[in-house]
C-alpha positions, 0 to 999 in steps of 0.5 A: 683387387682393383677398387670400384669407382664411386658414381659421381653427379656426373657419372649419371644421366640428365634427366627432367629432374636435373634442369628445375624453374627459375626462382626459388625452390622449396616450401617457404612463406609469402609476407603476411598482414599486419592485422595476421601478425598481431592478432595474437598479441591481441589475444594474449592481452585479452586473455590477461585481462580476463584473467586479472578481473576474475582474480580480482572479482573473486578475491574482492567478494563481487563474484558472489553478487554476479546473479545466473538466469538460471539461479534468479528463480531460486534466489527469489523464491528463497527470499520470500520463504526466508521474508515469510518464515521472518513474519511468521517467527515475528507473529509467533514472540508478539502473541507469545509476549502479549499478556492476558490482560491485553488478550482480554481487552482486544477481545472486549473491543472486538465484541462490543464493535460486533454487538453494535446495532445499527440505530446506534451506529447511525445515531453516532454519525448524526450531528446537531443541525441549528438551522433546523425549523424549530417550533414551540408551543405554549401549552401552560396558560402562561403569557409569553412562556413559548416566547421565553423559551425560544429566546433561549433557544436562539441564544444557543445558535439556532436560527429558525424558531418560532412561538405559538400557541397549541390549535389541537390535542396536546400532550399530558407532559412537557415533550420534544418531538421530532419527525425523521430519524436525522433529526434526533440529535437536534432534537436531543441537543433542544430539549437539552437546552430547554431542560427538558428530559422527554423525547418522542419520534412523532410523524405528521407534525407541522415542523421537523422538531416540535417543542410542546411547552405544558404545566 
């Protein structure tokens, strides 16, 4: 039996296929840049050293200081409740340690600055003014007493005081009268000097503090 003959590449026919284009044929690549040809060591290097500063941040304790947007509001509220609950706990051991004594004296000052009037609160305010008119007037009968007594009062710092003798009613006792209330403290600090026990608010009187000198 005969055998049949194989078909070659030359047994067939020409056709399109068999004359293709100058050049190269098939699926081959054009030279890429240089920028294309190391992006990605570029990246891997990144990536590395991502991964090395968060290995190292986590390791080292810096990761947990990193503050979040989202976290800043809670943290925040978080200290001040703990700052809070931290004076309250304080508050609480000082008055539990505090004894009754120092309980009852607190108390005590409490109550005696509450219970001050106003007239003393402003007699404490007032201060001893020496350059306040000074007048005495000798009601004893005594020659030069009024003199005497103003010579003490000049010793003791105050520079306007005069002598003279009464041209109206005078008192039954020895007395220190002052006309307005910022006058008091001098007036007491006078009739302190002189020795004399009795002071008097007076209006109408011929000078600010009056010195009424009788037997």
């Amino acid at each position: 039996m005969a055998r049949k003959k194989q078909g070659t590449y030359d047994s067939y026919e020409k056709d399109m296929f068999d004359n293709p284009p100058a050049g190269p044929v098939g699926v081959h690549r054009g030279n890429r840049s240089v920028a294309a040809r190391l992006s990605p060591y570029v990246v891997v290097i990144v990536v590395a050293a991502l991964a090395g500063l968060l290995a190292w941040s986590v390791f080292s304790g810096e990761a947990a200081k990193i503050r979040f947007p989202w976290s800043s509001s809670s943290s925040t509220s978080t200290s001040a409740s703990s700052s809070e609950s931290s004076l309250q706990s304080e508050t609480a051991t000082k008055e539990a340690t505090s004894t009754p004594s120092e309980t009852a004296s607190q108390t005590e000052t409490q109550g005696s600055t509450e219970s001050a009037t106003p007239s003393e609160t402003a007699t404490a305010e007032q201060t001893v003014n020496k350059a306040t008119s000074v007048r005495v007037i000798n009601g004893t009968g005594i020659q030069g007493y009024a003199a005497q007594q103003a010579a003490i009062l000049q010793q003791a710092g105050y520079t306007s005081v005069t002598a003279d003798n009464p041209s109206g009613s005078t008192p039954s006792a020895t007395v220190v009268w002052y006309q307005n209330e910022t006058d008091l403290a001098t007036a007491q600090d006078v009739a302190n000097t002189l020795g004399i026990s009795n002071v008097q608010q007076v209006s109408g009187i011929a000078s600010p503090i009056v010195v009424v000198l009788m037997s």
